[in-house]
C-alpha positions in Angstrom: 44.0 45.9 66.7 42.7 45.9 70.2 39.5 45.3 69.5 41.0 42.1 67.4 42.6 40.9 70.8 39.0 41.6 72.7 37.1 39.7 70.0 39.5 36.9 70.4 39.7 36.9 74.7 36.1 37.1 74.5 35.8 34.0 71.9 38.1 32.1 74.2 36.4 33.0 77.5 33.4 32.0 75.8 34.7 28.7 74.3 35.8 27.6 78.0 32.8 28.1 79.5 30.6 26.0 76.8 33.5 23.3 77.1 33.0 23.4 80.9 29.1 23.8 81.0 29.4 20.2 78.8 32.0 18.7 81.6 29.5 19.4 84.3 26.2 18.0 82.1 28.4 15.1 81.4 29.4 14.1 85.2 25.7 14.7 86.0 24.9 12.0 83.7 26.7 9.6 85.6 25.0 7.3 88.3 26.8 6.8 91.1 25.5 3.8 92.9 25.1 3.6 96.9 25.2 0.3 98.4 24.4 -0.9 101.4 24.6 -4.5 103.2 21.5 -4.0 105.5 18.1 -5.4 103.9 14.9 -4.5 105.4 13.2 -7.2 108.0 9.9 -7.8 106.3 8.3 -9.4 109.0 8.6 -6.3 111.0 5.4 -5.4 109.2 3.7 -8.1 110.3 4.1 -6.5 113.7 2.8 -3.5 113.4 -0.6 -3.2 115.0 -3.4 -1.8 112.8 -4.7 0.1 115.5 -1.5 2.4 116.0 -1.5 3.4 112.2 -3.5 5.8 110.5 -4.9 5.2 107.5 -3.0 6.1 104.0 -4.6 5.9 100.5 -2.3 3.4 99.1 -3.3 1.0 101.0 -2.3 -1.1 104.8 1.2 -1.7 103.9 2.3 1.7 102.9 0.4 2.8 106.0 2.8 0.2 108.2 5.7 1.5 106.3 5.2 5.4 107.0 4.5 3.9 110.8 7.8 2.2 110.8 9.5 5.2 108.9 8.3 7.6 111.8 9.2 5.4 114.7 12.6 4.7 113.4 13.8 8.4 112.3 12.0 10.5 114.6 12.7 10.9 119.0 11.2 12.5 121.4 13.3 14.4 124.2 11.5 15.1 127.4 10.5 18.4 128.5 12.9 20.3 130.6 12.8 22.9 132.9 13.6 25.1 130.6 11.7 23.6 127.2 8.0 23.3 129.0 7.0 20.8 126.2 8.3 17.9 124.5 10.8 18.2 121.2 10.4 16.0 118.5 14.1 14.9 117.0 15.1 13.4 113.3 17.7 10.7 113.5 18.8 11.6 109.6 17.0 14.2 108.5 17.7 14.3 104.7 16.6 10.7 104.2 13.4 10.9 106.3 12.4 14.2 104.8 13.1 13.3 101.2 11.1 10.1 101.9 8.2 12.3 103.4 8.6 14.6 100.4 8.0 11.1 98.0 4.9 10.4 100.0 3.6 13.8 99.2 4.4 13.4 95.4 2.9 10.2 94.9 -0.4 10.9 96.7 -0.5 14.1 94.4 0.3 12.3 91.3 -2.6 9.8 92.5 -5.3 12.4 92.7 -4.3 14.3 89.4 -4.9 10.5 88.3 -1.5 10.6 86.7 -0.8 7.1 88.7 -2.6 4.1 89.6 -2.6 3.0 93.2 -0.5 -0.3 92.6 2.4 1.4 90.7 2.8 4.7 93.1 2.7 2.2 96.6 4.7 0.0 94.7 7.5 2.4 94.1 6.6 4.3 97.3 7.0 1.0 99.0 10.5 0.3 97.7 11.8 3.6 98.4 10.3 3.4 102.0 12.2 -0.2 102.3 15.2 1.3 101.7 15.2 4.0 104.1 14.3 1.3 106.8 17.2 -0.8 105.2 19.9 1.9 105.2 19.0 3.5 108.7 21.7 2.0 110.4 24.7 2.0 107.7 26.7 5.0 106.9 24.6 7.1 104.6 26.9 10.1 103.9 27.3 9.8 100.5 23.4 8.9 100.2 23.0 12.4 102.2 25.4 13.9 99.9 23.3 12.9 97.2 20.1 13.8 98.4 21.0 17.0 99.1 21.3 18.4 96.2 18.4 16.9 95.1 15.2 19.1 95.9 12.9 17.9 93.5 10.4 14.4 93.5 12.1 13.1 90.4 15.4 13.8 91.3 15.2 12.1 94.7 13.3 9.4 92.8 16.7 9.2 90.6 18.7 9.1 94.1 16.8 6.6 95.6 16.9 4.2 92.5 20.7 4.1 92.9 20.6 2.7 96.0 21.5 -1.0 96.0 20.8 -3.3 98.9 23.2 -6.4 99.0 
């Protein structure tokens, strides 16, 4: 008789979790959009000097963009007497690592030749649009997101949610 009631508390225990394992798969599924009122100034890019970017293999746009990227995201704080040297800062650090992180990704998926060069600075390009777009707006829930995200395609998935208005 007891090991009746066992075999049923374990078949219920069991049932739960499988019912709450498909609960959490199905509010994964779901795409939570982030929007955001601030579009990008293309003409910024116009602006950019060639001679203070380097060069990137996607091309002289993606190259202005990754300029623009680091001079908005990233500070420098002087040198004190105490800190000798110069410290480089990160104005929102999830969003300006996850875009380096993209960067990385799609200059590997170009060399393993799983990519052509228009289609990864294409998407590279729109992703690093809307990091310049949303650098001023309230990103927490964009933060939120990208947190949890730690792989390429999952940031990818992140940043394709994002809609600029």
């Amino acid at each position: 008789m007891k090991r009746l009631f066992a075999l049923a508390g374990m078949v219920f225990i069991l049932s739960n979790s499988v019912l709450f394992a498909q609960d959490v798969a199905l509010n994964d599924d779901k795409q939570e959009s982030f929007y955001f009122s601030n579009a990008f100034d293309k003409t910024k890019l116009s602006e950019v000097s060639e001679d203070n970017i380097s060069s990137h293999p996607f091309g002289l746009v993606t190259a202005k963009y990754m300029y623009l990227l680091r001079k908005t995201y990233t500070y420098t704080e002087p040198a004190t007497p105490t800190s000798p040297t110069n410290k480089t800062g990160i104005h929102k650090p999830l969003i300006y690592n996850s875009l380096l992180k993209l960067n990385r990704h799609y200059k590997r998926q170009f060399r393993k030749d799983n990519i052509t060069v228009e289609k990864a600075a294409g998407e590279l390009n729109s992703f690093l649009e809307i990091g310049l777009s949303v650098y001023s707006e309230n990103t927490a829930s964009l933060e939120q997101a990208l947190r949890k995200a730690k792989k390429p395609g999952s940031i990818i998935r992140v940043f394709s949610q994002v809609v600029i208005e």
